[in-house]
PyMOL Python script that loads the backbone (N, CA, C, O; Angstrom):
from pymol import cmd

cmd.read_pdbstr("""\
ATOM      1  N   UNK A   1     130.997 118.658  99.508  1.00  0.00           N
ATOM      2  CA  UNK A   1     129.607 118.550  99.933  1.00  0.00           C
ATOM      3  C   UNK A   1     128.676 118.532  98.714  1.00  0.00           C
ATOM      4  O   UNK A   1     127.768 117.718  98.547  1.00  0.00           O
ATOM      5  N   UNK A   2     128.999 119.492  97.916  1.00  0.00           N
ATOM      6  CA  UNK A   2     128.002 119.771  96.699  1.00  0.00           C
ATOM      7  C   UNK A   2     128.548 118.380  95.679  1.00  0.00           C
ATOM      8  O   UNK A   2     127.829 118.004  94.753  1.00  0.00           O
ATOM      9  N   UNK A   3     129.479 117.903  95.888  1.00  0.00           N
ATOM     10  CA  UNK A   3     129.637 116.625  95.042  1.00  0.00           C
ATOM     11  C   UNK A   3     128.802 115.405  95.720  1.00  0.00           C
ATOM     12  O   UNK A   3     128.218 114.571  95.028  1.00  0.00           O
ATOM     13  N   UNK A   4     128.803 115.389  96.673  1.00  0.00           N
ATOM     14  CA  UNK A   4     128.089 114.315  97.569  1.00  0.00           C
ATOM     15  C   UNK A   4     126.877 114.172  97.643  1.00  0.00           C
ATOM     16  O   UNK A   4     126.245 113.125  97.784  1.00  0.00           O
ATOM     17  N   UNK A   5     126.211 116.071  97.475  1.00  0.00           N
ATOM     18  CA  UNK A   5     124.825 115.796  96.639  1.00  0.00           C
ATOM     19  C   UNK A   5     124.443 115.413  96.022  1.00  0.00           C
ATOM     20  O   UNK A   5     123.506 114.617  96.086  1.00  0.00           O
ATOM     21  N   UNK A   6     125.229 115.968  94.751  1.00  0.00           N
ATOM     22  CA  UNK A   6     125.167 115.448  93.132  1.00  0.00           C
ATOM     23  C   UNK A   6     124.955 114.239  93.210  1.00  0.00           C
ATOM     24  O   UNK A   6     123.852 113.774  92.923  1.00  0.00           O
ATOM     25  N   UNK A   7     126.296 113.253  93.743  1.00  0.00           N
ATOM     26  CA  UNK A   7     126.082 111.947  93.600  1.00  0.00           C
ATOM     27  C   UNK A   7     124.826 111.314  93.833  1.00  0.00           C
ATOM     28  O   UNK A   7     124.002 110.673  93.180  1.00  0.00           O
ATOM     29  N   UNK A   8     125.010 111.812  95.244  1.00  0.00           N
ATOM     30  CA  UNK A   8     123.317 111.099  95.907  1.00  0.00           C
ATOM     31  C   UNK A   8     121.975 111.153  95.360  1.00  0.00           C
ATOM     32  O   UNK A   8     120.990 110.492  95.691  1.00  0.00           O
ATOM     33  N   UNK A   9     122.148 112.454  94.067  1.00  0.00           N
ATOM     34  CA  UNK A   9     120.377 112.912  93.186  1.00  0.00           C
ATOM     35  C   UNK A   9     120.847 111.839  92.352  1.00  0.00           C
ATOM     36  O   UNK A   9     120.060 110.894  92.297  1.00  0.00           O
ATOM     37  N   UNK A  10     122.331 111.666  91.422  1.00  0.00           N
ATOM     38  CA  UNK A  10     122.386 110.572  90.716  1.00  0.00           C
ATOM     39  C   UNK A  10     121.759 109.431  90.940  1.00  0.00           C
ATOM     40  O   UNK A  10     120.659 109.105  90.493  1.00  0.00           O
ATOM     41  N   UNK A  11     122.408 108.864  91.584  1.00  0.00           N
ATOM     42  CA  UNK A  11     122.013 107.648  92.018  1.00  0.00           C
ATOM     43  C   UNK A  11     120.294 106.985  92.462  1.00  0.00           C
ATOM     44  O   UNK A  11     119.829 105.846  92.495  1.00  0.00           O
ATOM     45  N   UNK A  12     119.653 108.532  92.791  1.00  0.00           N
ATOM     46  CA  UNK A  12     118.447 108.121  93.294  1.00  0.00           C
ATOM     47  C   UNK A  12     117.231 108.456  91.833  1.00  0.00           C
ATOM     48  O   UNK A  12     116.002 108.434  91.772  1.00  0.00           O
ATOM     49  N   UNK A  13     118.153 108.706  90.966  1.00  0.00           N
ATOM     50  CA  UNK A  13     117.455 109.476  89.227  1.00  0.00           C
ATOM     51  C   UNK A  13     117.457 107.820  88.963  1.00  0.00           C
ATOM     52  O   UNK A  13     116.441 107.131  88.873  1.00  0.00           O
ATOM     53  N   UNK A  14     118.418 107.490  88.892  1.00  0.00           N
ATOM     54  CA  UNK A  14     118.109 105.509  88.583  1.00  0.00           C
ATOM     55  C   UNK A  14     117.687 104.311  89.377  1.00  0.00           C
ATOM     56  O   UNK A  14     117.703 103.108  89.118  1.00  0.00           O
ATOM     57  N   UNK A  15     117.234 105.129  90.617  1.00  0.00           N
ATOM     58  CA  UNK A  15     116.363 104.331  91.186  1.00  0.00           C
ATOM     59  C   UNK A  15     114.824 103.686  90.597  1.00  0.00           C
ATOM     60  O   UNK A  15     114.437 102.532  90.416  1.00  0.00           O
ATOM     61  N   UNK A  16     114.205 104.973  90.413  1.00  0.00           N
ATOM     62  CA  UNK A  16     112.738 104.475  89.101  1.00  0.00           C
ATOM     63  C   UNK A  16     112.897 103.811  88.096  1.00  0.00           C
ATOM     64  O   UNK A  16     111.813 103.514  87.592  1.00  0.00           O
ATOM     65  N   UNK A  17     113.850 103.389  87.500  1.00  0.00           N
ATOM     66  CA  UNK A  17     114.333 102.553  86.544  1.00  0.00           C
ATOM     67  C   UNK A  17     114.417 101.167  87.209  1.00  0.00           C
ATOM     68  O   UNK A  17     113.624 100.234  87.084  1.00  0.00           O
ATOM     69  N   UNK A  18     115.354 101.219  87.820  1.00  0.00           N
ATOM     70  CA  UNK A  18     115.619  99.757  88.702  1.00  0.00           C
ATOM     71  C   UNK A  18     114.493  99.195  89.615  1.00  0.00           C
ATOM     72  O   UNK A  18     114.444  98.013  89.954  1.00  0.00           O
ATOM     73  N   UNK A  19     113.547 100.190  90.004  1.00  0.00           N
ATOM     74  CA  UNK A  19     112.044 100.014  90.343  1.00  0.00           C
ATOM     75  C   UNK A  19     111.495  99.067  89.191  1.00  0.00           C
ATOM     76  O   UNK A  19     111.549  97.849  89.027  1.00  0.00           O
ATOM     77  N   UNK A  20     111.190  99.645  88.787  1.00  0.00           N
ATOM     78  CA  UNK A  20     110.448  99.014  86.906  1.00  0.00           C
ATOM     79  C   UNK A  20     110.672  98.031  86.599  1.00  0.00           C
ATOM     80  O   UNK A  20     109.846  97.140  86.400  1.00  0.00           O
ATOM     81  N   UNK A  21     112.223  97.936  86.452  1.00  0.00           N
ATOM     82  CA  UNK A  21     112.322  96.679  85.649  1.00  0.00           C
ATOM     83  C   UNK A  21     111.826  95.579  86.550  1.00  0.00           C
ATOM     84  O   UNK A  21     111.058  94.674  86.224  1.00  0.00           O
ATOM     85  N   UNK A  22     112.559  95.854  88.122  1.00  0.00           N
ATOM     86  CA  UNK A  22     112.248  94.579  89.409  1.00  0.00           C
ATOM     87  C   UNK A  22     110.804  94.101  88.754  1.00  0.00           C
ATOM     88  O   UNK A  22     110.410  93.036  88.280  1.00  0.00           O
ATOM     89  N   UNK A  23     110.105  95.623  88.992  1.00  0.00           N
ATOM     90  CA  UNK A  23     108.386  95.358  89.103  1.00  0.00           C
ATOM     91  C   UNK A  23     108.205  94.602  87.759  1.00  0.00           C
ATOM     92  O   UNK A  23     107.699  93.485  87.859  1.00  0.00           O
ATOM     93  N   UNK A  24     108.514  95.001  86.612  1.00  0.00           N
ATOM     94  CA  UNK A  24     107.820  94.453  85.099  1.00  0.00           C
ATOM     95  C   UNK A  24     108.714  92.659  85.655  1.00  0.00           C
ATOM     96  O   UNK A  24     107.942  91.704  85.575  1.00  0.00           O
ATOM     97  N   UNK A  25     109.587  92.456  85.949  1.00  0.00           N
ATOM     98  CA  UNK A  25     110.209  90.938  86.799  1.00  0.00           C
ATOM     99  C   UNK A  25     109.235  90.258  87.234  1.00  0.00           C
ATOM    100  O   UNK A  25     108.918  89.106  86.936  1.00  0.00           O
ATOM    101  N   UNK A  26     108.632  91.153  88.124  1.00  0.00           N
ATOM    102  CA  UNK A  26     107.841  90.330  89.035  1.00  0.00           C
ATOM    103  C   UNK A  26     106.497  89.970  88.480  1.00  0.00           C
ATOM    104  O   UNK A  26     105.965  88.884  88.708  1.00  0.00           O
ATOM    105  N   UNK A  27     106.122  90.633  87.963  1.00  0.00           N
ATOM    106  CA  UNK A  27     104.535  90.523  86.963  1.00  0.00           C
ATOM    107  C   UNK A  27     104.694  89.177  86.220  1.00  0.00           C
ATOM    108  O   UNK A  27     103.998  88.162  86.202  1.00  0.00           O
ATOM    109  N   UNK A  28     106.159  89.609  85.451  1.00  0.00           N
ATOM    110  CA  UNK A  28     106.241  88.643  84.523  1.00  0.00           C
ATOM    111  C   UNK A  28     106.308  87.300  85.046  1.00  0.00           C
ATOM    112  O   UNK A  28     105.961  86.421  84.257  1.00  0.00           O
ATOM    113  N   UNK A  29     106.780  86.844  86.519  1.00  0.00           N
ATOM    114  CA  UNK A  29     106.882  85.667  87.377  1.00  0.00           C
ATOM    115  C   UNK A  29     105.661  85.430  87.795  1.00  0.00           C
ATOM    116  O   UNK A  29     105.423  84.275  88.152  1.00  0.00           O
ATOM    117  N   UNK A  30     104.841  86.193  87.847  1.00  0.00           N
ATOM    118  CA  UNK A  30     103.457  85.517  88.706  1.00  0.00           C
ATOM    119  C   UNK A  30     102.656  85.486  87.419  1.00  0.00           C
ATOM    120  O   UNK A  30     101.492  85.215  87.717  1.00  0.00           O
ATOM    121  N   UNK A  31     102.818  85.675  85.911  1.00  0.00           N
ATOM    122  CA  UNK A  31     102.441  85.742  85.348  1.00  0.00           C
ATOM    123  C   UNK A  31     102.304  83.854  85.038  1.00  0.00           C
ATOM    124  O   UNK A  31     101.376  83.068  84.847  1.00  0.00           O
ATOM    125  N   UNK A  32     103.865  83.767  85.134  1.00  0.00           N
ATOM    126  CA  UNK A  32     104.503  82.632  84.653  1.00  0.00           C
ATOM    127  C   UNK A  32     103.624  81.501  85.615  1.00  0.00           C
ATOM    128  O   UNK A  32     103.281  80.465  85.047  1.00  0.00           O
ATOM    129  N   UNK A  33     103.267  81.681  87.024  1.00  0.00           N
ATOM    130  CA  UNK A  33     103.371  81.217  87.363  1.00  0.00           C
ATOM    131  C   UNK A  33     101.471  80.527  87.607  1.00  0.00           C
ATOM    132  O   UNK A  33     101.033  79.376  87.631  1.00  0.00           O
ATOM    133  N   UNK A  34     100.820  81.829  87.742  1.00  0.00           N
ATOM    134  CA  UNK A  34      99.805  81.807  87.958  1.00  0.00           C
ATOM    135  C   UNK A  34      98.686  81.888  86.748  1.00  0.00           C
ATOM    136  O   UNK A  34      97.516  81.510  86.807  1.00  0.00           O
ATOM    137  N   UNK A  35      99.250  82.378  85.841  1.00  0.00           N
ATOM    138  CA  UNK A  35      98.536  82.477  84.203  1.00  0.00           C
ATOM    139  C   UNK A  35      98.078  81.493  83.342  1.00  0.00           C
ATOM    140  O   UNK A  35      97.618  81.799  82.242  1.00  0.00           O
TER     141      UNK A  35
END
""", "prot")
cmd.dss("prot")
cmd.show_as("cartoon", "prot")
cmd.util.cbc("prot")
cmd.orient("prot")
C-alpha cells in the first residue's frame, strides 16, 4: 500500500514538469503561428 503511494506522489511530482514543457510547446506554436 505504502509503495503504491509512493509511486503515485512520484509520478504526480513530474507532472508540473510535463505541464511546462506541453505549455512553453504550445506558446511556442501560436507563437509560430500567429507572431
Amino acid at each position: 500500500m505504502t509503495g503504491l503511494n509512493k509511486q503515485t506522489i512520484d509520478s504526480w511530482s513530474h507532472r508540473p514538469f510535463l505541464v511546462g514543457l506541453l505549455g512553453n510547446l504550445a506558446l511556442a506554436g501560436l507563437k509560430l503561428c500567429f507572431g
